[in-house]
C-alpha positions as CSV (number, residue, x, y, z in Angstrom):
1,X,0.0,0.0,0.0
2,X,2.9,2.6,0.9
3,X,4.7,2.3,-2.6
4,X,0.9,2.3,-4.0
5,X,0.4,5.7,-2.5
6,X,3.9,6.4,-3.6
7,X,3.2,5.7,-6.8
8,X,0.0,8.0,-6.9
9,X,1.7,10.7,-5.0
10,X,3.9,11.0,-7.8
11,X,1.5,10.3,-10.4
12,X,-0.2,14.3,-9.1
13,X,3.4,15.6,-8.4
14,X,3.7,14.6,-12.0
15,X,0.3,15.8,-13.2
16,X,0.9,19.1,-11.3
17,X,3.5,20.4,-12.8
18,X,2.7,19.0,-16.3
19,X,-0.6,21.0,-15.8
20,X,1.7,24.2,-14.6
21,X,3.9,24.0,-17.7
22,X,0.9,24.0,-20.2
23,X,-0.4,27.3,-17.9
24,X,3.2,28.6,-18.1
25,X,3.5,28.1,-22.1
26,X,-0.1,29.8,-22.9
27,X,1.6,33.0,-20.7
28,X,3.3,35.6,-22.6
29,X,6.7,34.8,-20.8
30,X,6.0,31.4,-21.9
31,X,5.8,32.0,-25.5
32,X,8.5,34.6,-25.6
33,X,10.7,31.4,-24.2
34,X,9.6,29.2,-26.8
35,X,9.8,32.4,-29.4
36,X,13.7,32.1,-27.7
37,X,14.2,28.3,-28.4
38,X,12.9,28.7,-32.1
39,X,15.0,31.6,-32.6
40,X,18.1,29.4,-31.5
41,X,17.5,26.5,-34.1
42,X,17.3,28.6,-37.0
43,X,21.0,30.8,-36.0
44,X,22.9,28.6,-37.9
45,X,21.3,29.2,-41.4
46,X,19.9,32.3,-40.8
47,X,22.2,34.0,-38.3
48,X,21.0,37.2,-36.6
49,X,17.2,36.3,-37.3
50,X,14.5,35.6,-34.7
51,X,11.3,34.1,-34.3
52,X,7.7,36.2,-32.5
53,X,5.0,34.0,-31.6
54,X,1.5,35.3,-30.7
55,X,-1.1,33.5,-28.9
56,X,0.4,30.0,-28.1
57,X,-2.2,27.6,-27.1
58,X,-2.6,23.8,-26.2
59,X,-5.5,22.2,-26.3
60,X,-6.9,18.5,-25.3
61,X,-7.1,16.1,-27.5
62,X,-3.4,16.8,-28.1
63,X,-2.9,19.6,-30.0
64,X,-1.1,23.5,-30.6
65,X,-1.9,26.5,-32.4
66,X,-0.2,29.6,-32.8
67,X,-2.4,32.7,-33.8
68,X,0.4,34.3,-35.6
69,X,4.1,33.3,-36.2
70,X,6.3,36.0,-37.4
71,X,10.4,35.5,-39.1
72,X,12.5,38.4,-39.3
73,X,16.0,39.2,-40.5
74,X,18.8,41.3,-38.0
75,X,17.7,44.5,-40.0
76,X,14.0,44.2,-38.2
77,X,12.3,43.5,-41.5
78,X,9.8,40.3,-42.4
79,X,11.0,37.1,-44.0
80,X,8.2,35.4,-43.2
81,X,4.3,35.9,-41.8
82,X,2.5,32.9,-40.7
83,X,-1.1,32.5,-39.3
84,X,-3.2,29.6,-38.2
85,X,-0.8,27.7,-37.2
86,X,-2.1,24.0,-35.9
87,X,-0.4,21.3,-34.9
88,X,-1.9,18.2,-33.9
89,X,-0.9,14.5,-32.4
90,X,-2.8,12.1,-34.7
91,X,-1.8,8.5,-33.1
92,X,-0.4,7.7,-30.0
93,X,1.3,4.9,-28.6
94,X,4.1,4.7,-25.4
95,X,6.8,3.8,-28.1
96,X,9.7,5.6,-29.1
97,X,9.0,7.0,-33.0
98,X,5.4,5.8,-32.8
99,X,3.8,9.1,-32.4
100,X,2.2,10.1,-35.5
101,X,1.2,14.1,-36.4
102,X,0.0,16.7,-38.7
103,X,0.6,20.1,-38.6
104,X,-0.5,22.8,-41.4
105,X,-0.3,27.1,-41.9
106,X,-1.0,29.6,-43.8
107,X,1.4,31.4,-45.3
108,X,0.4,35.0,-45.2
109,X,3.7,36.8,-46.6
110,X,7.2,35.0,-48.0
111,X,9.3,37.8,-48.5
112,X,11.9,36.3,-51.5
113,X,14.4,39.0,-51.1
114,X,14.3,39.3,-47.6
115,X,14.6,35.5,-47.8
116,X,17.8,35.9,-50.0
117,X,19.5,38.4,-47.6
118,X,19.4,35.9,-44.6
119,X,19.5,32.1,-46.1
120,X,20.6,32.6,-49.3
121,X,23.7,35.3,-49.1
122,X,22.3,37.3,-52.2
123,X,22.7,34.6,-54.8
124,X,19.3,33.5,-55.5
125,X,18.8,37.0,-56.9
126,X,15.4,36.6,-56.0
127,X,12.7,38.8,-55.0
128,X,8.6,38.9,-55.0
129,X,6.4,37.8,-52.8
130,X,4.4,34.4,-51.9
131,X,1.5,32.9,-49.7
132,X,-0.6,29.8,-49.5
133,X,-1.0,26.9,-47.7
134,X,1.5,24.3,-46.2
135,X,0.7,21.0,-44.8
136,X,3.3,18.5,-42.8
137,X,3.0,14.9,-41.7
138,X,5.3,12.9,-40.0
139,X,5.9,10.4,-37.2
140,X,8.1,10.7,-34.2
141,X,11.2,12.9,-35.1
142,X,10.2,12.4,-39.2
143,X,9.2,14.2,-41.5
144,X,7.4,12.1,-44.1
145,X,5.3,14.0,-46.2
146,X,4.7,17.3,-46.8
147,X,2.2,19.2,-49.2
148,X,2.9,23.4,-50.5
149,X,0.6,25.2,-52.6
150,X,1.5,28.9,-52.9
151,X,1.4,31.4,-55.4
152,X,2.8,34.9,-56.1
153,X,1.5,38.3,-56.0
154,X,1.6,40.8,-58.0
155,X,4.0,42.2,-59.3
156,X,5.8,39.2,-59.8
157,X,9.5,38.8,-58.9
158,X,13.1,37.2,-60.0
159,X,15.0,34.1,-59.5
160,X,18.4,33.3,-60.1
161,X,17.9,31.4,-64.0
162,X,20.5,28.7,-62.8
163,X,18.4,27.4,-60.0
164,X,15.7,26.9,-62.6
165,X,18.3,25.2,-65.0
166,X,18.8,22.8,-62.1
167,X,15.2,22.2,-62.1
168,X,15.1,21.5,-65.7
169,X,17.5,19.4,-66.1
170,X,15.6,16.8,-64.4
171,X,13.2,16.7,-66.9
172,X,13.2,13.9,-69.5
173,X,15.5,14.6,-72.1
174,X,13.9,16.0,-75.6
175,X,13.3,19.1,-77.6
176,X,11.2,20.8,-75.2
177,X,13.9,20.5,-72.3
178,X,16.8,21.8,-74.3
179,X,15.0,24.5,-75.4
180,X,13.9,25.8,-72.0
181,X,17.6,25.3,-71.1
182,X,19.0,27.7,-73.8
183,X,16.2,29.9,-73.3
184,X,17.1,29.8,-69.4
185,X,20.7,30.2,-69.9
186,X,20.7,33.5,-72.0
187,X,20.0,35.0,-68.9
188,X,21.1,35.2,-65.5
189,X,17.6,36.4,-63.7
190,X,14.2,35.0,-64.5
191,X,11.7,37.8,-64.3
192,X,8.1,36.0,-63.4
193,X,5.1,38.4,-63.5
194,X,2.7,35.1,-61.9
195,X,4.1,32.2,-60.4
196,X,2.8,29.1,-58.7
197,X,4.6,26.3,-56.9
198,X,2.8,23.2,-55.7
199,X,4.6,20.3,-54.3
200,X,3.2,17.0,-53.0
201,X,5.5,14.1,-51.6
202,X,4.8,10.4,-53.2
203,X,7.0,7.8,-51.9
204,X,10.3,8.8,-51.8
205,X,9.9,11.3,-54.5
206,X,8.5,15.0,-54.0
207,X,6.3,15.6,-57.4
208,X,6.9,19.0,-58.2
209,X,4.8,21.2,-60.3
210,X,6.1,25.0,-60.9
211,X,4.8,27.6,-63.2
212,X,6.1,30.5,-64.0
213,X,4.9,33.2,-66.4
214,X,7.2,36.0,-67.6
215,X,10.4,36.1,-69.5
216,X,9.0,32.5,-70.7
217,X,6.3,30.4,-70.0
218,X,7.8,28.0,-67.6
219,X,6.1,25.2,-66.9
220,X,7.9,22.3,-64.9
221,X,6.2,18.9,-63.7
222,X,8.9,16.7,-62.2
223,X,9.2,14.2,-59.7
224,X,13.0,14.3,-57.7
225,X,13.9,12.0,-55.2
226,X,14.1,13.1,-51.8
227,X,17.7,13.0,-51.9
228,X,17.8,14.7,-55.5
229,X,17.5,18.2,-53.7
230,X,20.8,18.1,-53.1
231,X,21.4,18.8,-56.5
232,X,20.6,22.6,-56.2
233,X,23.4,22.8,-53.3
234,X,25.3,22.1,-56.1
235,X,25.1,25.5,-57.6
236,X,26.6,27.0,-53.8
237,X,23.4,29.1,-53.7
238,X,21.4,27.1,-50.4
239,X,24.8,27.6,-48.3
């Protein structure tokens, strides 16, 4: 009976304080600490940014939203606006890796240039603007599938033409690929006046579907393996 009563003692103890951190978290010096910890992960490839969260909430069954996530670079300015942010614990189980989850967001505001300043050094020579809707689902530490769909807004924007190269030489080879190459290479900035990227992952591919309308009418429907992203670093513009 004594290590019974232990054993519910420290089942409350427990209980307790995992009921004072959830109080703690929804407080505004709770979120500004877990504003804090995002910040942190993202210093290596975006040094000097940092991360606001607004309205940090848990709910029961298991889940956290965030009314509105802001990114911005050292300057003060936005990379990134994000809004309904929900994340969600689909299956449980005690196991290690056997929690399963969803989360999704809508992107309000991608700031490209901003985005170039702070992750990509200046050598995506891109710029414009984009918002949407992205959707993750994974299991334990995993990411295993994720789902974009944004577009641009007006008036369009630029992207470095040798990214897109990258892009299109995973195409099948043929007529219509070596022409969008040459007409790709003749210049070193893609001016887009509309633009849509959707991506879905299927298997261990991502099936990638960009348009572009601008310089050219760029239309690119590719599947990559998950590992085939590496290719861009080749081009030294994602370090």
């Amino acid at each position: 009976m004594r290590i019974l009563r232990l054993v519910l003692a420290l089942f409350l103890a427990a209980s307790l304080a995992a009921a004072g951190a959830i109080l703690w978290v929804q407080r505004p010096q709770g979120t500004r600490a877990v504003s804090r910890w995002l910040t942190s992960r993202l210093q290596e490839p975006a040094p000097g940014t940092r991360v606001d969260l607004e309205k940090l909430k848990l709910h029961w069954p298991p889940a956290l939203t965030v009314e509105r996530a802001v990114w911005k670079e050292a300057g003060g300015g936005t990379l990134l606006t994000l809004t309904a942010v929900r994340a969600e614990i689909t299956r449980f189980r005690f196991l290690p890796g056997r929690i399963s989850w969803k989360a999704r967001m809508q992107v309000r505001k991608l700031d490209l240039a901003a985005m170039d300043r702070a992750v990509g050094r200046g050598a995506w020579k891109s710029s414009g603007f984009l918002n949407g809707e992205v959707r993750f689902f994974g299991q334990g530490g995993r990411l295993q599938e994720m789902e974009l769909d944004l577009q641009s807004e007006e008036p369009g924007g630029n992207l470095n033409s040798e990214i897109l190269e990258r892009l299109a030489e995973m195409m099948p080879a043929g007529d219509a690929r070596g022409m969008l190459l040459r007409a790709l290479g003749a210049k070193a900035t893609f001016h887009f006046d509309t633009g849509l990227l959707e991506m879905r992952t299927e298997g261990e591919e991502y099936l990638l579907n960009l348009l572009l309308n601008g310089d050219h009418l760029l239309d690119l429907k590719i599947r990559v393996p998950k590992n085939g992203l590496a290719l861009l670093k080749e081009t030294k513009l994602w370090k």
